[in-house]
C-alpha positions as CSV (number, residue, x, y, z in Angstrom):
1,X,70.8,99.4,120.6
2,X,70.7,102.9,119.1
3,X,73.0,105.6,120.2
4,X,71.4,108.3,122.3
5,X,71.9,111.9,122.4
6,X,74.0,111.7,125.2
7,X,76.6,109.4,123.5
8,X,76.5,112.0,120.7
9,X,77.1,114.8,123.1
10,X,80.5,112.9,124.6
11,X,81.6,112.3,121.3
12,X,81.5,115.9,120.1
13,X,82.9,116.5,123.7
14,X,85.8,114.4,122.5
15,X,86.1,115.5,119.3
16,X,86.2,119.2,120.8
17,X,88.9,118.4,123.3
18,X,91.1,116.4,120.6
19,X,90.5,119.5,118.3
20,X,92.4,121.6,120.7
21,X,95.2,119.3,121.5
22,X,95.9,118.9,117.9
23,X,95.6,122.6,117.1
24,X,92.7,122.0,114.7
25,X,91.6,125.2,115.6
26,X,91.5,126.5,111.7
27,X,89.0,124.1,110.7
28,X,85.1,124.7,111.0
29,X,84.0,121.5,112.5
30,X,80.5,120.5,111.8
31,X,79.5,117.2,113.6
32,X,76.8,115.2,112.8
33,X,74.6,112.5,114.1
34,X,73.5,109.9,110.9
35,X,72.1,107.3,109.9
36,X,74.2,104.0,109.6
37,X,72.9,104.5,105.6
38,X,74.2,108.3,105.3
39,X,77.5,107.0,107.0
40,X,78.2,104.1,104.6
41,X,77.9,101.3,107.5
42,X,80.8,103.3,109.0
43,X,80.4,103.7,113.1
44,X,81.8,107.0,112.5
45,X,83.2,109.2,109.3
46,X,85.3,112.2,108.6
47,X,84.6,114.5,105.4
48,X,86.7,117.6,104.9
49,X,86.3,120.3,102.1
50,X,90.0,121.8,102.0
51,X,89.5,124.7,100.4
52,X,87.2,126.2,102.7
53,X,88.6,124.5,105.9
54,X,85.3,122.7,106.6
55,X,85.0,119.2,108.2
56,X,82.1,117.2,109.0
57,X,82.3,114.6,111.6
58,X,79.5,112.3,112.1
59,X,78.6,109.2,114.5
60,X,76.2,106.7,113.8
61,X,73.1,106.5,115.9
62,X,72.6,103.2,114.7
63,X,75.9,101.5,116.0
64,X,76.1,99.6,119.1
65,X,79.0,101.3,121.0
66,X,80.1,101.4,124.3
67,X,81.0,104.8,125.9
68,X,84.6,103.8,125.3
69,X,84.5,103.0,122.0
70,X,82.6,106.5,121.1
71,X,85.5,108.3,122.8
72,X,88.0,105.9,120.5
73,X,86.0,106.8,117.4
74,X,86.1,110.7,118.2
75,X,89.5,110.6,118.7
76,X,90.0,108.5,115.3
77,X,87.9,111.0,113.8
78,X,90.1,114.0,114.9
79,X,93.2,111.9,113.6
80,X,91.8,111.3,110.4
81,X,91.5,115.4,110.5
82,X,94.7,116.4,111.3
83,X,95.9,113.8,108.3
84,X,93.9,114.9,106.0
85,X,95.7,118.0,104.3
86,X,98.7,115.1,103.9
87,X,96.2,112.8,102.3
88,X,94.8,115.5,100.3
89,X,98.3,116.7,98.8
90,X,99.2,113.0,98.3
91,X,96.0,112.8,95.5
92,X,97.1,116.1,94.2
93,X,98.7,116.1,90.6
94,X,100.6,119.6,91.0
95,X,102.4,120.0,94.7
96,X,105.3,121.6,95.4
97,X,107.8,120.2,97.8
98,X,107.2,123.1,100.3
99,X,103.7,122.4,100.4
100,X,104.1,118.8,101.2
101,X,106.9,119.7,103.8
102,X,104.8,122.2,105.7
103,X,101.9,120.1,106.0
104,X,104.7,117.3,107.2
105,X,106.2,119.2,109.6
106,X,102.2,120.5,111.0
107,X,101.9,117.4,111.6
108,X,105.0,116.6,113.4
109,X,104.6,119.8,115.7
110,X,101.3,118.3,116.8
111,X,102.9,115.1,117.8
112,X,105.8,116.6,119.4
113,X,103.6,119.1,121.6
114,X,101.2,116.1,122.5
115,X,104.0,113.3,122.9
116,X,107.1,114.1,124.0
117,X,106.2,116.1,126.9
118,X,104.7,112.9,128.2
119,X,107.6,110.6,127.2
């Protein structure tokens, strides 16, 4: 069964929500709803262009998802987001070690305000 708008509308409802938790607030977030083709076979994909701060987060209309599981994909989504400045200075050639420790410790500040109030 294809995906309806209404899925697509609660997963860039999730996306949204998990943008703000992990202070993705930088980032201009395009979202998308694609073909299973455009997206690879994926159910869902992230694509970022770091030097303007631009993502683009599509579902696939074509996948057979539960509610549930289009929540799970947003917020995979929005994880593979806030990872992606450490992914992309782990493929660059020419890093210094401030660079890699700030984007570390972003990271880390977003998983201490999320967490450990909660545990």
């Amino acid at each position: 069964m294809k995906l309806k708008k209404k899925h697509f509308d609660i997963f860039t409802k999730t996306c949204e929500k998990w943008a703000k938790i992990y202070g993705l607030l930088d980032w201009d977030i395009i979202y998308g709803f694609d073909s299973s083709k455009d997206l690879l076979g994926n159910a869902a994909r992230c694509t970022v262009n770091h030097d303007g701060r631009t993502a683009w987060i599509s579902l696939n209309r074509d996948a057979d998802l539960t509610v549930a599981q289009v929540k799970q994909f947003a917020f995979h989504e929005m994880t593979e987001l806030l990872l992606a400045e450490l992914q992309w200075l782990m493929e660059e050639r020419f890093i210094s070690e401030d660079e890699i420790n700030t984007s570390r410790h972003r990271v880390i500040n977003v998983l201490q305000n999320v967490l450990y109030p909660k545990y």
